[in-house]
C-alpha positions in Angstrom: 10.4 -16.5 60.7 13.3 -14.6 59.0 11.7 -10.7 58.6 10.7 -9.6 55.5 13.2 -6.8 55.4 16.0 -9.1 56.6 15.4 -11.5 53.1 16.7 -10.7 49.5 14.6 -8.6 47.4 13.8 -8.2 44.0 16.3 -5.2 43.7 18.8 -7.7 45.6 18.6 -10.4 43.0 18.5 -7.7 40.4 21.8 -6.3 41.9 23.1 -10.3 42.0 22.8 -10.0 37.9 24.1 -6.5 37.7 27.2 -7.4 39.3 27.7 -10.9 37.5 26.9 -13.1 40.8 26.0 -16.3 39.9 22.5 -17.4 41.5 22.0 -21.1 42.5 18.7 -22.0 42.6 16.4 -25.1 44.0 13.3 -26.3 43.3 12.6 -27.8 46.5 9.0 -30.1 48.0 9.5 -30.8 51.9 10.6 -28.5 54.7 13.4 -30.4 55.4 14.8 -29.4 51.8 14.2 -26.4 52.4 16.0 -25.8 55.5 19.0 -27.7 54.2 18.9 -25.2 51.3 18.7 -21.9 53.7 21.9 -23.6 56.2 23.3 -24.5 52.7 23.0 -20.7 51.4 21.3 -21.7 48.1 20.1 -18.2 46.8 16.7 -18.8 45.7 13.8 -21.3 46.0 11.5 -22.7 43.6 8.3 -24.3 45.9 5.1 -24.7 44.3 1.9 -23.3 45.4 0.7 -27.0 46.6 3.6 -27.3 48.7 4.1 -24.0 49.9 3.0 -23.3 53.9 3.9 -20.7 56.2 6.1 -23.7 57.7 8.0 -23.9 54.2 8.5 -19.9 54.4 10.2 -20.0 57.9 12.1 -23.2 57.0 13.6 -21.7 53.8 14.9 -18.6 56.3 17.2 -16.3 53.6 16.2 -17.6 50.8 14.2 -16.2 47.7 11.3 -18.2 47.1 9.7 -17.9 43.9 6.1 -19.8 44.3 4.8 -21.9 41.5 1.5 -21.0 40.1 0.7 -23.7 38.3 -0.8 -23.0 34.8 -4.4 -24.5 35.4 -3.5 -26.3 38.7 -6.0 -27.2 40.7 -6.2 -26.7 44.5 -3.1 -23.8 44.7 -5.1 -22.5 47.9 -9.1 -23.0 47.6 -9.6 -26.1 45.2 -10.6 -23.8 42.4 -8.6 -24.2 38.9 -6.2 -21.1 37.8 -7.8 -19.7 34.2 -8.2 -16.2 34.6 -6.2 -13.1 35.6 -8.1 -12.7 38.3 -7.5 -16.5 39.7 -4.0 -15.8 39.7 -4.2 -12.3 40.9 -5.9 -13.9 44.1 -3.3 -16.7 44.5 -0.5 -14.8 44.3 -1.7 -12.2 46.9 -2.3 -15.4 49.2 0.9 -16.6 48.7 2.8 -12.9 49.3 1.2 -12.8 52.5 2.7 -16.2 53.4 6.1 -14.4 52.5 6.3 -15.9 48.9 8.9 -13.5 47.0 8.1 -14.0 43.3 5.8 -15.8 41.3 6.4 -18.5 38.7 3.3 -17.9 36.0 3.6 -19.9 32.8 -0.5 -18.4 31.4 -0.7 -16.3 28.3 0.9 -12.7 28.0 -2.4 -10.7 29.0 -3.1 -12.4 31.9 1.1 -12.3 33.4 0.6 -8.3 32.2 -1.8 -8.4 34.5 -0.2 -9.7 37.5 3.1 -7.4 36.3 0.4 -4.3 36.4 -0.2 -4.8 39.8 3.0 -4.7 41.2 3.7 -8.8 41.4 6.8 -10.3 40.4 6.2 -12.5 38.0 8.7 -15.5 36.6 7.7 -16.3 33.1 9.2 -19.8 31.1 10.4 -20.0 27.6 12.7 -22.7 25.5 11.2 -26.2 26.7 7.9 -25.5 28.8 6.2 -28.8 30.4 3.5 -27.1 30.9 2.4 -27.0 27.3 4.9 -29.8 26.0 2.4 -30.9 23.5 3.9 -28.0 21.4 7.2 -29.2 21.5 8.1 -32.4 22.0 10.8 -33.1 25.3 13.3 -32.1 23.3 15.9 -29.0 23.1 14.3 -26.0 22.1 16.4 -23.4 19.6 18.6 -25.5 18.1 17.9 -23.7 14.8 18.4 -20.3 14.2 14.2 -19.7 13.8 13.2 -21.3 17.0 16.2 -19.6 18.5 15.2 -16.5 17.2 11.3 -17.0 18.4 13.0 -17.8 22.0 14.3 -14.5 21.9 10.8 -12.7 20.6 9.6 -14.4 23.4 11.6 -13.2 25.8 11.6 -9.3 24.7 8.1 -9.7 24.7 8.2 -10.6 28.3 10.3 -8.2 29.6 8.0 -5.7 27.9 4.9 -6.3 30.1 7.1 -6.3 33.3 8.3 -9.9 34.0 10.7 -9.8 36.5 12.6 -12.8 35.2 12.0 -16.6 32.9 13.2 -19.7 33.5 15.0 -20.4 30.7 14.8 -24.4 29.8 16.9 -26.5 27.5 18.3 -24.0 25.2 21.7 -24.1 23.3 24.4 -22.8 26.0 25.3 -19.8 23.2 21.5 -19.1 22.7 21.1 -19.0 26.8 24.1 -16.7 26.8 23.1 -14.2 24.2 20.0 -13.9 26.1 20.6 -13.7 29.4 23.2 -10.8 28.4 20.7 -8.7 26.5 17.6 -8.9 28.9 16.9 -7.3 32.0 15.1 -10.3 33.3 16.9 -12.6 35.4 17.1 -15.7 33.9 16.7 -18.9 35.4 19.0 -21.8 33.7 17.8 -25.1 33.1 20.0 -26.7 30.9 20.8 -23.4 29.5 24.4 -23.3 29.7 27.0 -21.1 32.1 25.8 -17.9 30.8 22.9 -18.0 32.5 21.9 -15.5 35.1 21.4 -18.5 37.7 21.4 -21.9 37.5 18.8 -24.2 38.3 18.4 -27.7 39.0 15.8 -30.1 41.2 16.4 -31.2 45.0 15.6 -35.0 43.9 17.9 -34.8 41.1 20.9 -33.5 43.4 20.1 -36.2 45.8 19.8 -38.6 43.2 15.9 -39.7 44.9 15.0 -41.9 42.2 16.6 -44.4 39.5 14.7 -43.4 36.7 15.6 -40.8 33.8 17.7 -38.5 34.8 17.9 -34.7 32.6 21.1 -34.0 30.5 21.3 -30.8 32.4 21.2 -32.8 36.2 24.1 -33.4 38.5 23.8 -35.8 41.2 25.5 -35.1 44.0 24.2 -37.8 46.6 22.6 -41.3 46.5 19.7 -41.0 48.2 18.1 -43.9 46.4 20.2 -46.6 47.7 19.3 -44.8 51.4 15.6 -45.2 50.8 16.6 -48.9 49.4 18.0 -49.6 52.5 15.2 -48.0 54.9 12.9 -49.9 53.1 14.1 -52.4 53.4 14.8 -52.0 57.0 10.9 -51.2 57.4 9.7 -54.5 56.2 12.2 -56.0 58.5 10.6 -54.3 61.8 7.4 -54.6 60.9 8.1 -58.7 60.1 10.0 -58.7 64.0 6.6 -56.6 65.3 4.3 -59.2 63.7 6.8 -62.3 65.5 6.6 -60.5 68.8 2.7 -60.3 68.5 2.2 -63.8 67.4 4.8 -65.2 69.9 3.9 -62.8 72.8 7.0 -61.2 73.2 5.1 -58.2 72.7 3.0 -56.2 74.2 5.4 -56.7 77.5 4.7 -55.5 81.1 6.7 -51.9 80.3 4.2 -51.1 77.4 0.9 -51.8 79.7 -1.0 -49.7 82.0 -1.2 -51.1 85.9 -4.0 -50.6 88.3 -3.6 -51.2 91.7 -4.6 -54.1 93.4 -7.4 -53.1 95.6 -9.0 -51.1 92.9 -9.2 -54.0 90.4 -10.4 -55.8 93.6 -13.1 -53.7 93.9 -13.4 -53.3 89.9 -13.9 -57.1 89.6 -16.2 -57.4 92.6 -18.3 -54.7 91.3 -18.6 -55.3 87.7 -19.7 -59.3 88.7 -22.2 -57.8 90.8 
């Protein structure tokens, strides 16, 4: 595993905004993504608790993960529901000793103040949150100058109880710069625009996984569903040739069977019809 002191920091990425870097970020499921990412030298991670292993960790090497706490997800680490301060509190201390760098908490103000207070990184979310969509709609969020405005409450308000940083989702690009410029907090882009402190999109959408709806915001990069297509297709086809060999006898063949020698299936034979 890459050492603790060898990985960015919280000052690093901190220094990243200072000096105008821009931060790619991924938000990543497997280990193999994850090692692609760290030979790729994608900045920072997005894994979520479910997915997150101490496998994950060494696989994502340089990188800065940020571990999703999911906002009343069951089964982060003991099958028990996150609700209170004190839920999270104990997640997040499971996942820092896994190596987890940051924490993604989407909960209400007193209980991310409470994970600020005790020293954890926290990653808030503001503009379009799925996590409580019913509020919103999927749809753009700060399009007018009120909603942009309340974006923006949200956001000091944030930084004010210690949040390290906010994904910042399907804002106006101008709104995403304004903010990103006038907050401490690093903040994640997601359809916000340029201006944002980093930008952040989805492994699958990159790789172009799936043929469904794809966000505004998402570039594809690769076609991996015509790949999986084809492997599919490729499965059926060796299982249909496995289940001709069987019924024909082709298969199992004398290189896939165990032998016993002569004399002691002799003796076997002798024995066993005794």
């Amino acid at each position: 595993m890459v050492h603790r002191n060898t990985r960015p920091t919280v000052a690093d990425v901190r220094a990243m905004k200072a000096r105008g870097q821009k931060i790619s970020m991924l938000y990543v499921t497997t280990i193999e993504e994850a090692a692609a990412a760290n030979a790729a030298g994608i900045d920072m991670l997005s894994i979520e608790g479910r997915f997150f292993s101490a496998e994950m960790r060494e696989a994502a090497g340089r990188c800065f993960v940020q571990v999703g706490l999911p906002y009343g997800g069951w089964g982060t680490f003991d099958g028990r529901p996150l609700a209170t301060a004190e839920d999270y509190l104990r997640a997040a201390f499971h996942f820092a000793a896994m190596g987890g760098d940051c924490f993604y908490c989407a909960a209400a103000y007193d209980i991310q103040k409470a994970l600020c207070d005790n020293h954890v990184p926290i990653v808030a979310h503001v503009g379009l949150v799925p996590s409580y969509i019913t509020w919103t709609g999927f749809r753009a969020v700060g399009k007018t100058a009120q909603e942009a405005l309340k974006v923006w409450q949200q956001v000091k308000q944030l930084e004010a109880i210690g949040c390290f940083g906010a994904e910042l989702e399907v804002v106006p690009d101008q709104v995403g710069e304004f903010i990103s410029k006038n907050t401490s907090m690093i903040m994640l882009g997601v359809g916000a625009g340029p201006g944002a402190d980093a930008q952040y999109l989805f492994a699958e959408d990159i790789l172009g996984h799936t043929n469904g709806h794809k966000p505004r915001h998402a570039k594809t990069y690769r076609n991996f569903a015509a790949e999986f297509a084809r492997l599919q297709q490729e499965r059926i086809a060796a299982f249909q040739e496995f289940i001709a060999d069987v019924g024909s006898g082709a298969y199992p063949q004398p290189q896939h069977n165990v032998s016993i020698a002569e004399p002691e299936y002799g003796e076997f034979l002798e024995q066993a019809k005794a």
